[in-house]
N, C-alpha and C positions, 0 to 999 in steps of 0.2 A: 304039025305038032303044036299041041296046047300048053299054055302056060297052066299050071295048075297047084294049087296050093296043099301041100302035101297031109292035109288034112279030108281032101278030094274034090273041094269048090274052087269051080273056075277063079281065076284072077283077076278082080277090078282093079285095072290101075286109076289110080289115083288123077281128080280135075278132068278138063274138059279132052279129046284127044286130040293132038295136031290137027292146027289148021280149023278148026273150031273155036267160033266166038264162046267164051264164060257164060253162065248164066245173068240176065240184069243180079241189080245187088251184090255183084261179085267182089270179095276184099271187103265188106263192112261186117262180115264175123256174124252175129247174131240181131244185126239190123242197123240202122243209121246209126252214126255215133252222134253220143249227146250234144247238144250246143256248147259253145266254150263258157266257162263259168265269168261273169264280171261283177266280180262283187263293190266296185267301183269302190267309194270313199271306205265303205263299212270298215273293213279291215283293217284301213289306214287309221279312222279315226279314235279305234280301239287300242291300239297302239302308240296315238298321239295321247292320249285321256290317263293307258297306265302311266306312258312317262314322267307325263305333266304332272300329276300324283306325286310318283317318287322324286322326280325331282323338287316340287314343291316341301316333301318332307323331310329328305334326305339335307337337300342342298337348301333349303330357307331360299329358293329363286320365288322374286316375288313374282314374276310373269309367269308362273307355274300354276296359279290360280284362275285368273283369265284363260290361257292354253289350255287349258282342263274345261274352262264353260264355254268356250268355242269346241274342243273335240266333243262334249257331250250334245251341245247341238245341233253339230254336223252330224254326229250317231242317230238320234233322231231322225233328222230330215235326211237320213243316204238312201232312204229308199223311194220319197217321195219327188225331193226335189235333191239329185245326183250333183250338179251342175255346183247349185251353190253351199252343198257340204263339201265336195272339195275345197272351192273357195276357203271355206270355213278353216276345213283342217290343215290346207296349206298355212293360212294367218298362225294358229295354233302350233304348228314346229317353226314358224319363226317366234313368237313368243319363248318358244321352249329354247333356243340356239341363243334368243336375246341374251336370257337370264345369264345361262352358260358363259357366253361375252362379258357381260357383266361382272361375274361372278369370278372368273379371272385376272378380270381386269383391276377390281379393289384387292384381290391377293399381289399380283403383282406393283399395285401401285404402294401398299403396307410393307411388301418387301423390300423397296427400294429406300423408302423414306426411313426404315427401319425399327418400325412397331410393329413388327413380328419378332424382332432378337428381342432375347430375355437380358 
């Protein structure tokens, strides 16, 4: 007895049959899968460059200025030289963390001494 598909063609089951290797290539779908993406510094320093920005505008942090022409440098150089825009954009969120430090630090120091009360 035949399997048959009740439209009157025989039945291919589906993959290799027991006990049969797959074909090479087997499991990558429609060919190799792509390489992994490493966009190394780029992304980061696009991200350190808005901050630095807004916080330079927002918050008056004066190390928001400098953080911002080190992420743009490292922006440039992420694709030539990886190694030392990270460098770069690491300096740049310490720049941007300084400010922040800072920038609490005279709030709280005003608070205490109290020229912040009206």
């Amino acid at each position: 007895m035949t399997q048959q598909d009740p439209s009157g063609y025989p039945y291919q089951p589906y993959g290799a049959p027991y006990g049969e290797q797959p074909p090479p290539g087997y499991g990558y779908g429609y060919g190799h899968p792509p390489p992994p993406r490493d966009e190394g510094p780029f992304a980061n320093a696009i991200v350190s460059l808005v901050l630095n920005l807004l916080t330079l505008v927002s918050c008056c942090n004066i190390f928001g200025l400098p953080g911002a022409i080190l992420a743009g440098l490292a922006l440039s150089k992420a694709r030539t030289e990886p190694q030392s825009a990270r460098t770069m954009v690491i300096w740049s969120w310490v720049l941007c963390a300084l400010g922040f430090v800072l920038a609490i630090g005279i709030i709280v120091f005003l608070g205490v001494t109290g020229e912040l009360d009206d």
